[in-house]
N, C-alpha and C positions, 0 to 999 in steps of 0.2 A: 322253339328254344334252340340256341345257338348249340351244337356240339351232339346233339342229341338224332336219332331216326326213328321216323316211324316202324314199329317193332309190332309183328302180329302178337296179339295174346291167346294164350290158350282156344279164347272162344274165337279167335279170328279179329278181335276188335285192333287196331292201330292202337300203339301207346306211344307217348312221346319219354324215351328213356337213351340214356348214355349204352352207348354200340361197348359191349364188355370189353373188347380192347383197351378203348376211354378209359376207361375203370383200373383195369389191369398196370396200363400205363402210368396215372397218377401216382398210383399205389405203388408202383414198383420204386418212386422214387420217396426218401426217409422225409426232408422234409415236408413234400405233400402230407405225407400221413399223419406228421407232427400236428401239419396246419390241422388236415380236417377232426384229427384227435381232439385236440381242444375247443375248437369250433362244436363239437358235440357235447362236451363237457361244459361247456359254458352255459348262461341261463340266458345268455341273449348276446347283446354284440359286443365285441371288443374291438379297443381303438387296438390302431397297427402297431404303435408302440408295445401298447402291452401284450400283445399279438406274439410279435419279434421276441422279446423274453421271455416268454413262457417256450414257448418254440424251442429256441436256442438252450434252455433249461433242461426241457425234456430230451433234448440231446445229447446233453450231455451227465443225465441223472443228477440234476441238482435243485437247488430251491432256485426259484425264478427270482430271488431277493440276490442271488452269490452270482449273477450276472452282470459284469463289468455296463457300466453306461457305454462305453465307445464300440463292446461289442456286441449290444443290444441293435445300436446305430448302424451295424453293418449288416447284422441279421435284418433288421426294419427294412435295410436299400434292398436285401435280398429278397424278401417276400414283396415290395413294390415291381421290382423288374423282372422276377421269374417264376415266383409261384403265385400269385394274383391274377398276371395274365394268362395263367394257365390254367388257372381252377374258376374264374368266374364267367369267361364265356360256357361253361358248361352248366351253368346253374347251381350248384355245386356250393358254391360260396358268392354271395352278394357282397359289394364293397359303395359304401356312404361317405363320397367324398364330402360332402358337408362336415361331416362326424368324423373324419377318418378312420370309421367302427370296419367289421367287417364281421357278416354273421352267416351262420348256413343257410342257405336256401332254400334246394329240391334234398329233401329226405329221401336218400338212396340206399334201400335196405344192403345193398352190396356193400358200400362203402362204411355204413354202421359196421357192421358185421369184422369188418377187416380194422376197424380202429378203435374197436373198443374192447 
């Protein structure tokens, strides 16, 4: 998996897991955390639209409803060009350009941990 090293385990066995800087990095920044906050909240996938507004919502403490359309539009271009190509080479989050969904992926008890 793209982003990830083989990491001994306890017993010595190899895992394929994100290098905790990976981790630290994503996390240090707010919308990463938005994204994978809701991505675990979720019950499966969400199109990027509604992605963008719940995001955009949780940021600024409000109903995902009180989210202007043009700046749901600008949050949506934001999670295509910066947090997308950031969080889905890592397994992290899968994105279904058929669907335009995007759902979690590799279950990272780090990342649980830190967004919920």
């Amino acid at each position: 998996m793209p982003g990830t090293e083989q990491t001994p385990t306890e017993e010595g066995v190899p895992s394929d897991r994100l290098p905790d800087e990976v981790v630290a990095d994503l996390l240090a920044e707010d919308r990463c955390r938005h994204v994978l906050a809701t991505l675990y909240a979720a019950d499966g996938p969400v199109t990027v639209c509604d992605l963008a507004r719940v995001v955009l919502a949780r940021e600024r403490g409000v109903d995902p409803d009180a989210v202007d359309e043009a700046e749901a539009a600008a949050a949506r271009e934001d999670l295509f060009q910066e947090q997308l190509p950031r969080l889905t080479p890592t397994g992290l989050v899968e994105y279904d350009s058929l669907f335009g969904s995007v759902s979690l992926g590799t279950d990272d008890e780090r990342v649980r941990a830190a967004v919920e």
